[in-house]
N, CA, C and O of each residue as an XYZ file, in Angstrom:
268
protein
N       1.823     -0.614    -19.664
C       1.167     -0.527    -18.385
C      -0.141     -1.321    -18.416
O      -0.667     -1.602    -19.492
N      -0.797     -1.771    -16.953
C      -1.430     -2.668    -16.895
C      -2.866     -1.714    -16.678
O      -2.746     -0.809    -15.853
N      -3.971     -1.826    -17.236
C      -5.213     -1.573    -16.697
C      -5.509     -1.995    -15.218
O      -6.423     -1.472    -14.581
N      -4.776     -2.868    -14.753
C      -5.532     -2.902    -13.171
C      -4.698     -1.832    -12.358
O      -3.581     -1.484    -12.739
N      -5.381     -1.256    -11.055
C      -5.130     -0.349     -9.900
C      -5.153     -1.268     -8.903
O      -5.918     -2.230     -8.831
N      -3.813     -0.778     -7.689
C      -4.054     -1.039     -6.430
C      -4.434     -0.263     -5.756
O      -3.697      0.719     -5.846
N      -5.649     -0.023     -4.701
C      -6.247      1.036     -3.702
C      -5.895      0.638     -2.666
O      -5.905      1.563     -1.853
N      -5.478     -0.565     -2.112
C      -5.686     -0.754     -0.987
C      -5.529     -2.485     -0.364
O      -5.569     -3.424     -1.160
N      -5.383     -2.665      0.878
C      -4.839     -3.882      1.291
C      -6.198     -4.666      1.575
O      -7.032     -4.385      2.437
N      -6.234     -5.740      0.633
C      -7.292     -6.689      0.753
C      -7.429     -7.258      2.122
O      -8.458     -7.314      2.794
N      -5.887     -7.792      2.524
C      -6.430     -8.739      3.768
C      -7.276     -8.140      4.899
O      -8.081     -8.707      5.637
N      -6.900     -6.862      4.856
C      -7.663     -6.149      6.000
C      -8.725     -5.341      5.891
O      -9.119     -4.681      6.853
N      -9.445     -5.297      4.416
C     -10.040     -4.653      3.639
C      -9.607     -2.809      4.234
O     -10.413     -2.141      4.881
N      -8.627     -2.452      3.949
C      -8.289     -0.851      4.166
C      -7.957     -0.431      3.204
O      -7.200     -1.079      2.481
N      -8.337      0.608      2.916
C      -7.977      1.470      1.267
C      -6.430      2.005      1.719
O      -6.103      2.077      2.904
N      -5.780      2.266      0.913
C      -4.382      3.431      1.098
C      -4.646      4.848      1.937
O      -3.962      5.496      2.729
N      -6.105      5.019      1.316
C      -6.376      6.832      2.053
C      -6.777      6.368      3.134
O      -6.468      7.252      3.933
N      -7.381      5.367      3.834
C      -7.373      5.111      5.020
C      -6.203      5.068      6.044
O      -6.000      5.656      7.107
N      -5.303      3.872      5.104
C      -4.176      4.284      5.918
C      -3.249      5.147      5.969
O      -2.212      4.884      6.577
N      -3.427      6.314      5.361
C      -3.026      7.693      5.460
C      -2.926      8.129      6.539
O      -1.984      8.778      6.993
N      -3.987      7.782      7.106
C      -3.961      8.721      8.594
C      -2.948      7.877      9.613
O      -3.288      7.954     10.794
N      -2.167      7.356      9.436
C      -0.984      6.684     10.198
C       0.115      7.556      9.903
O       0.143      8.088      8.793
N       1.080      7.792     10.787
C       2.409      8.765     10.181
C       3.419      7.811      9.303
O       4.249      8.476      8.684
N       3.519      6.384      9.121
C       4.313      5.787      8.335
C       3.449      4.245      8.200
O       2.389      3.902      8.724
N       4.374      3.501      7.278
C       4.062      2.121      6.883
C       4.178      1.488      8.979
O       3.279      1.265      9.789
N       5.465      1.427      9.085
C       4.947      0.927     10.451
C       4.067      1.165     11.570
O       3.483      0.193     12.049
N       3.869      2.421     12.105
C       2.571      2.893     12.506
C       0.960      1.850     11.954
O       0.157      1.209     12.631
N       1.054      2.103     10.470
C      -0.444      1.580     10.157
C       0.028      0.334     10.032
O      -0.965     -0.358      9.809
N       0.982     -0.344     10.049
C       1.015     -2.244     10.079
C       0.851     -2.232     11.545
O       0.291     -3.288     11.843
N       1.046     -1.633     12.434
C       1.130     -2.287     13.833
C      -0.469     -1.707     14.210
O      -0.974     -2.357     15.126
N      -1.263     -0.707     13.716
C      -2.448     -0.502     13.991
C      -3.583     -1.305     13.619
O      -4.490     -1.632     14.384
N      -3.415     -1.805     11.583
C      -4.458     -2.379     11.319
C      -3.765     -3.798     10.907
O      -4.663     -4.613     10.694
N      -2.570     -4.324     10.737
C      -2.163     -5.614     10.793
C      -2.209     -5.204      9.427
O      -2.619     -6.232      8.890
N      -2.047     -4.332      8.488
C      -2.187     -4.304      6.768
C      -0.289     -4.611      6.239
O       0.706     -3.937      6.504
N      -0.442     -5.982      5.376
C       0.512     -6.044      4.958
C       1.002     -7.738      5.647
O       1.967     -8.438      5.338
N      -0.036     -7.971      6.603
C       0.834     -9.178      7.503
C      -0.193    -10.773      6.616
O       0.126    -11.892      7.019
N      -0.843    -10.715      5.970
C      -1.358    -11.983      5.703
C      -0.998    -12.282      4.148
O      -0.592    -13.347      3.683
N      -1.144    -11.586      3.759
C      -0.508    -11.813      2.147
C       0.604    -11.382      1.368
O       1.044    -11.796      0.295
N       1.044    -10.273      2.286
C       2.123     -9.449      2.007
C       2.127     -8.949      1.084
O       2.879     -7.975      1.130
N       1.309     -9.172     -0.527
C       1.264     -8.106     -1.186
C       1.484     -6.685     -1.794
O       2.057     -6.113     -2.720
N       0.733     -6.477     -0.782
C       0.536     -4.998     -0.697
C       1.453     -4.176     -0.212
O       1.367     -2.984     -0.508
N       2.445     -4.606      0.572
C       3.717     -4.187      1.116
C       4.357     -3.333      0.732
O       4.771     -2.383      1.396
N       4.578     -3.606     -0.707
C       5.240     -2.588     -1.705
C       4.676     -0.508     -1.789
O       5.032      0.660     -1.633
N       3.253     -1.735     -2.268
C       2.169     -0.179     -2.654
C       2.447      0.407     -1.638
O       3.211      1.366     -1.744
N       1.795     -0.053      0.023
C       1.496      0.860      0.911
C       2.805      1.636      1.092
O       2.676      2.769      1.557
N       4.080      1.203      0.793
C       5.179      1.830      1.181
C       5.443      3.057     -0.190
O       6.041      4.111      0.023
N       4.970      2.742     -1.351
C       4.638      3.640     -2.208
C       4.172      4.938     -1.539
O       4.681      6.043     -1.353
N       2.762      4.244     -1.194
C       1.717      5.405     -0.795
C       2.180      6.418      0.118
O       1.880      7.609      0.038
N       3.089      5.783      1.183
C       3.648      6.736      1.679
C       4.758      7.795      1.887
O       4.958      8.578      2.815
N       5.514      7.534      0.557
C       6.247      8.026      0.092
C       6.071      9.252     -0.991
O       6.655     10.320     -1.178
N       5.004      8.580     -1.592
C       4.493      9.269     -2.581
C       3.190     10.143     -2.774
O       2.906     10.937     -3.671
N       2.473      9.738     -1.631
C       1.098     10.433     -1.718
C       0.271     10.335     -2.257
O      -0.721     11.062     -2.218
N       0.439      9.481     -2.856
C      -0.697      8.590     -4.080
C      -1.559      7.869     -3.230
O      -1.103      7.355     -2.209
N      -2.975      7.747     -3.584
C      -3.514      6.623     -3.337
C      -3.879      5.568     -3.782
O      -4.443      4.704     -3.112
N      -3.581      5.479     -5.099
C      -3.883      4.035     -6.526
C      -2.953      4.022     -7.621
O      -2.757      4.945     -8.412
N      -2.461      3.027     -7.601
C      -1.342      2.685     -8.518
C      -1.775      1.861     -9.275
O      -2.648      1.047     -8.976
N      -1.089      1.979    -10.633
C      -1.169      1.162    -11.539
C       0.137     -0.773    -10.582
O       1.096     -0.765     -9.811
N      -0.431     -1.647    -11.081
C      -0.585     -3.377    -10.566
C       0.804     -3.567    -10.973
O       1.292     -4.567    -10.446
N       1.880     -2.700    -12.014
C       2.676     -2.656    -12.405
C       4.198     -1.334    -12.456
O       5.236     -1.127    -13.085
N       3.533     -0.862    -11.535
C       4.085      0.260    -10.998
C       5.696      0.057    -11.685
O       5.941     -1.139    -11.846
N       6.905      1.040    -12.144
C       7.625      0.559    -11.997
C       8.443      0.904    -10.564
O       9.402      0.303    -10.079
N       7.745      2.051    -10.075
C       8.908      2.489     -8.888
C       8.279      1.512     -7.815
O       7.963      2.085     -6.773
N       8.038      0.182     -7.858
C       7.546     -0.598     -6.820
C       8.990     -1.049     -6.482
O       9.392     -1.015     -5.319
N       9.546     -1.353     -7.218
C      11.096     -2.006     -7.517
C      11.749     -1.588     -6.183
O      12.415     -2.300     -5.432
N      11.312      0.159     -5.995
C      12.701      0.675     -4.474
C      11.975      0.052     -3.677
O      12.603     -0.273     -2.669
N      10.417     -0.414     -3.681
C       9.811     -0.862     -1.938
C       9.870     -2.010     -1.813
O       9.517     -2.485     -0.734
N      10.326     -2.851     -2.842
C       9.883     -4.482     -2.505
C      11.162     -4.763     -1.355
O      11.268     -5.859     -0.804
């Protein structure tokens, strides 16, 4: 496992616990645009909401079901 964490979607600077308060990944992409410029983060946030986590290890392996 990797020492780095993901918290949160750079392009839009929003943490994960921010976008918590959305009821799903689509809800908070159509509210704060998180997920639409780099796509990145796509994975995590769909993590996050599955899982309830807010910081993942950069190497997650259960990223695999969200990509």
């Amino acid at each position: 496992m990797c020492d780095s964490k993901v918290n949160r979607c750079e392009c839009v600077n929003k943490t994960f616990e921010q976008l918590k308060q959305y009821e799903n990944f689509e809800a908070a992409q159509a509210a704060t645009h998180c997920g639409t410029e780099c796509e990145g983060c796509i994975p995590y946030i769909k993590l996050m909401f599955a899982s309830g986590e807010n910081e993942f290890d950069i190497d997650d392996p259960r990223l695999n079901a969200y990509e």
